[in-house]
C-alpha positions in Angstrom: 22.4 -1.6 -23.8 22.3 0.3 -20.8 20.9 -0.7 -17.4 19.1 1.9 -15.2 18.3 0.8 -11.6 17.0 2.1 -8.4 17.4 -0.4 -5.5 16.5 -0.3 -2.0 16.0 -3.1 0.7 12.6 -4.6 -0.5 12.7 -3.8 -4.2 15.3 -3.4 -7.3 13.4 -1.7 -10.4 15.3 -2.0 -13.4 15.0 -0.1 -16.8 17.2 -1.2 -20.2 17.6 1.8 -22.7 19.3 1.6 -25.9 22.1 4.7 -26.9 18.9 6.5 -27.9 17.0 6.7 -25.1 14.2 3.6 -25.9 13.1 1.6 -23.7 14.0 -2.3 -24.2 12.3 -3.7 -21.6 11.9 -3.7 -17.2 12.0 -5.8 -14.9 12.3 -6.1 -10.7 14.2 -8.2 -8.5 13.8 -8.3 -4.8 16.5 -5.4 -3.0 20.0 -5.2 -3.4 21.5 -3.8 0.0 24.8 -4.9 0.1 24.9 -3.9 3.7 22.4 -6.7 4.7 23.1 -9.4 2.3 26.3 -11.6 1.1 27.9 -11.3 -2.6 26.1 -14.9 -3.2 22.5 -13.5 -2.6 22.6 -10.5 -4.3 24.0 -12.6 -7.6 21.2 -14.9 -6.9 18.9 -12.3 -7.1 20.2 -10.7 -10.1 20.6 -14.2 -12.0 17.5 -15.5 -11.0 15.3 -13.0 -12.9 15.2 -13.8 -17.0 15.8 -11.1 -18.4 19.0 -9.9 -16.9 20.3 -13.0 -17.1 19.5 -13.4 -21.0 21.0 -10.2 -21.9 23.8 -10.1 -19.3 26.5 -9.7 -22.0 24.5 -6.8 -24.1 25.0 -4.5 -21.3 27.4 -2.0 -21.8 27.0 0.6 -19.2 25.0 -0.2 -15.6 23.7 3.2 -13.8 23.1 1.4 -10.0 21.7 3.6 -7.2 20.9 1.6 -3.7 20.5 1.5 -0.7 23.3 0.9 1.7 25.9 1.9 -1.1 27.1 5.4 0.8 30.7 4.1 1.8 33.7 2.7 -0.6 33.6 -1.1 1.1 29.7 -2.0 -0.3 30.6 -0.2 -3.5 33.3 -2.3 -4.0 31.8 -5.4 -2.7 28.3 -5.2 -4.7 30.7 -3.8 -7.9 32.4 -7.2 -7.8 28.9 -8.9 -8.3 28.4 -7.0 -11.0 31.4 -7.5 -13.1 31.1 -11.0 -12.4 27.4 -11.1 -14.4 28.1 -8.3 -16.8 31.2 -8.7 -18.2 31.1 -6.8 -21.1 30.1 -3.5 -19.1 31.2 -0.5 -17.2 29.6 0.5 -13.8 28.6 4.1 -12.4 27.6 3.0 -8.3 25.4 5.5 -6.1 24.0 5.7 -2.8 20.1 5.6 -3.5 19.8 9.5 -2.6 21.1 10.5 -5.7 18.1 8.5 -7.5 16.0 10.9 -5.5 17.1 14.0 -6.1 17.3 13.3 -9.9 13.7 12.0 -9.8 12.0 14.5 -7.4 14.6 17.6 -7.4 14.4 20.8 -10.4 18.2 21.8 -11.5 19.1 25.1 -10.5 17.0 24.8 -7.4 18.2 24.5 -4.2 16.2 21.7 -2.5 16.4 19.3 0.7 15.4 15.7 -0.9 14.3 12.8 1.7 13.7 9.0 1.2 11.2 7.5 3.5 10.8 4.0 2.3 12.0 0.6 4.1 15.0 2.9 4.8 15.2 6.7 5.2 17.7 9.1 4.5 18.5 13.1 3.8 20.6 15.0 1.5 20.6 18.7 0.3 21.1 19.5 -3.2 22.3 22.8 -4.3 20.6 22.3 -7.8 23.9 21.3 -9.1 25.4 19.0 -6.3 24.3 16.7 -4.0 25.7 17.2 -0.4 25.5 14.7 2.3 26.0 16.1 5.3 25.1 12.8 7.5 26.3 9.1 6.9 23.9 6.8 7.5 24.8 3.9 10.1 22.1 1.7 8.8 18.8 0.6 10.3 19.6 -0.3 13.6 21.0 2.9 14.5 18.9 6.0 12.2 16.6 4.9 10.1 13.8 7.3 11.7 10.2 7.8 10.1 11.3 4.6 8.0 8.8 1.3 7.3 11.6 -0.5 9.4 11.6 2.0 12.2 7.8 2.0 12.6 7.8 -1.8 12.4 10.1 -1.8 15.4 7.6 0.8 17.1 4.6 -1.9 16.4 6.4 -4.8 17.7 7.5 -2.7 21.0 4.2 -1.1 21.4 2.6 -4.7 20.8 4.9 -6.3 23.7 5.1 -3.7 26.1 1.2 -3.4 26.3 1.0 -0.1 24.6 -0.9 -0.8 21.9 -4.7 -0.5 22.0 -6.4 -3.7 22.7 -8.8 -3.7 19.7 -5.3 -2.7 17.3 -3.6 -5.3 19.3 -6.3 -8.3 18.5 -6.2 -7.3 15.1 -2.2 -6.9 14.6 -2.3 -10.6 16.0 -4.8 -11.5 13.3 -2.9 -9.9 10.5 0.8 -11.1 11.5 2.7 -14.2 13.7 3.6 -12.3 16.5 5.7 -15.1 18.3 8.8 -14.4 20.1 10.3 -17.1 18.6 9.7 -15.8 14.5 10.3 -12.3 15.5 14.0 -13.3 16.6 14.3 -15.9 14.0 13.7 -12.8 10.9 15.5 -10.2 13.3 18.4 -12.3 14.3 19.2 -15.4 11.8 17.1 -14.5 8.4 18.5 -12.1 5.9 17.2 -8.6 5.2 16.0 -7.9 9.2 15.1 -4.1 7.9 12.9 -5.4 5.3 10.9 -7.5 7.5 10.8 -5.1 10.2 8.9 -2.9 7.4 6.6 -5.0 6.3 4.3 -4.3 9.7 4.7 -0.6 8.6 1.5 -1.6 6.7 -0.7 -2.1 9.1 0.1 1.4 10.6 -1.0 3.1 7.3 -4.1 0.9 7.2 -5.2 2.1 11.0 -3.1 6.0 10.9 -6.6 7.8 11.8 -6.6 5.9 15.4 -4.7 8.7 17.4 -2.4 5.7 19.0 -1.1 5.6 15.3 -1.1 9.2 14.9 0.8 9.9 17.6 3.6 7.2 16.5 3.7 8.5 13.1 3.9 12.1 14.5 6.5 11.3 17.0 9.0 9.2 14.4 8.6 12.2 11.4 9.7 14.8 14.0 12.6 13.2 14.8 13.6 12.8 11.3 12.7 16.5 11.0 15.1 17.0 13.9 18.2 14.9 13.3 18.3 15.0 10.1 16.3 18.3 7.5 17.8 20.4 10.8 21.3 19.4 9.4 20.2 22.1 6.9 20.7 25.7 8.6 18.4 26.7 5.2 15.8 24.4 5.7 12.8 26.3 6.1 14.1 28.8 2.9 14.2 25.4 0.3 11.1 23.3 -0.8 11.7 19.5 1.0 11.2 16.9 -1.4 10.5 13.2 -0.6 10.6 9.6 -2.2 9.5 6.0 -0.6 6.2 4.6 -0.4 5.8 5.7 3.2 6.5 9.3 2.4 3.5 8.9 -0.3 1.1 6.9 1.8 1.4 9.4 4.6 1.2 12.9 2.9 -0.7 14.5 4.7 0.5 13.7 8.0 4.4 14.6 6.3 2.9 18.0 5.0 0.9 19.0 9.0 4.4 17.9 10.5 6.6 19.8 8.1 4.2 22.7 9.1 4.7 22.6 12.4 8.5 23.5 12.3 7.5 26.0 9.5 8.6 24.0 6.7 7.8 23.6 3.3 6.8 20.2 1.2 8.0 20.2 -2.2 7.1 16.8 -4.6 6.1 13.5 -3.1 7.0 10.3 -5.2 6.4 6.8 -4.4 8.9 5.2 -7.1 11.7 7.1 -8.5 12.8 4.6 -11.4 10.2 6.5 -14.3 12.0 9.9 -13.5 15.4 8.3 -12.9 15.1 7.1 -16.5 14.0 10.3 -18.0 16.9 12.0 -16.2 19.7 10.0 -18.0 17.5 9.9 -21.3 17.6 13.5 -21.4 21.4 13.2 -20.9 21.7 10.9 -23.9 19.6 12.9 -25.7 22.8 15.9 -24.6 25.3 13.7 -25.5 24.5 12.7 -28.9 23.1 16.5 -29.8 
């Protein structure tokens, strides 16, 4: 049995093939960022869910891309999780980009592939390789055009007085805005990014008010800026993007990529149906 799975902060989706290619079954566990969270909570989260732990020892090969898995120390750390739960298999560990570029990028074509989810990232792929030209220091420091980066732009705009009244009456209504529970999730709960995303909602519900506009405008061009300029190619290759707030905010994605004379490739909200395709197809290679 092999184990596909895409992870980021808020979400795990995970796929079990057989050596044919057929699917077993899928399941989803909350996010697996071994950046944010201890060894013990991310094998509570994988042992909690049924099915993984019922067919723990059937796995034979585990295919993990995540979030907050770019450097050697959480590949290691969240590796040693694994082989703890499935001991009977082999592990293949990537930063979450990869899962991108094989669900949204063609091979042989060079593209620029970007995740806007809770988290957001760039890389360029040559249609062969991915490059990574910048390491990601995690979501206190980049994270731009992210749910967790517009969450902190909410809370700020909130306090500061910013915020339209009417938004602001109803962003009280919607969330507890107390000083006191935003420190608590920020500063003593786990996963601070995911919680921080979570008021990235309330942005997408109200994006036609121009404050919203304008904050959604202002965070996509400085991920346009620090990270697609990286690229000196950028506006010759088709920019792809995965994450939910990439989907949910296309159009305003596609008018900002415009305005620096760039050019939107594919959008897709969850990469785990292509991601599975991609290593069917290279079953299907292996046993042709």
């Amino acid at each position: 049995m092999y184990l596909i799975v895409d992870s980021g902060s808020t979400k795990t989706d995970w796929f079990a093939i057989d050596e044919k290619g057929s699917v077993l079954f899928s399941t989803q566990t909350l996010g697996l960022n071994p950046q944010v969270l201890s060894s013990a909570i991310l094998t509570e989260r994988i042992i909690n869910n049924y099915d993984l732990f019922q067919n723990r020892k059937e796995v034979t090969k585990l295919f993990f891309y995540g979030a907050g898995c770019g450097i050697e120390s959480t590949i290691t750390r969240i590796k040693k999780v694994f082989e703890e739960i499935f001991i009977n298999s082999s592990f293949n560990i990537k930063e979450d980009t990869y899962a991108a570029v094989y669900a949204s990028a063609a091979i042989g074509v060079a593209s620029i592939v970007c995740i806007l989810g809770t988290g957001s990232n760039c890389s360029y792929f040559d249609g062969k390789e991915v490059q990574q030209y910048i390491t990601s220091l995690g979501y206190i420091l980049m994270d731009e055009a992210s749910g967790n980066f517009y969450g902190k732009q909410l809370i700020r705009g909130y306090y500061f007085n910013e915020m339209p009244k009417h938004l602001a009456d109803l962003f009280e209504e919607e969330f507890d805005l107390s000083a006191n529970t935003i420190k608590e999730n920020l500063y003593r709960k786990e996963n601070p990014n995911t919680y921080l995303a979570r008021f990235a909602k309330f942005m997408i519900i109200h994006r036609e008010n121009p404050y919203m506009q304008n904050m959604i405008h202002e965070g996509l061009r400085r991920f346009i800026k620090h990270q697609l300029f990286q690229f000196k190619n950028a506006k010759e290759v088709p920019i792809h993007f995965v994450g939910s707030i990439s989907y949910f905010l296309q159009d305003e994605v596609k008018h900002i990529l415009k305005e620096f004379g760039l050019t939107l490739g594919t959008v897709v909200k969850r990469p785990i149906d292509q991601l599975v395709e991609y290593h069917v197809n290279l079953l299907e290679k292996e046993h042709s």
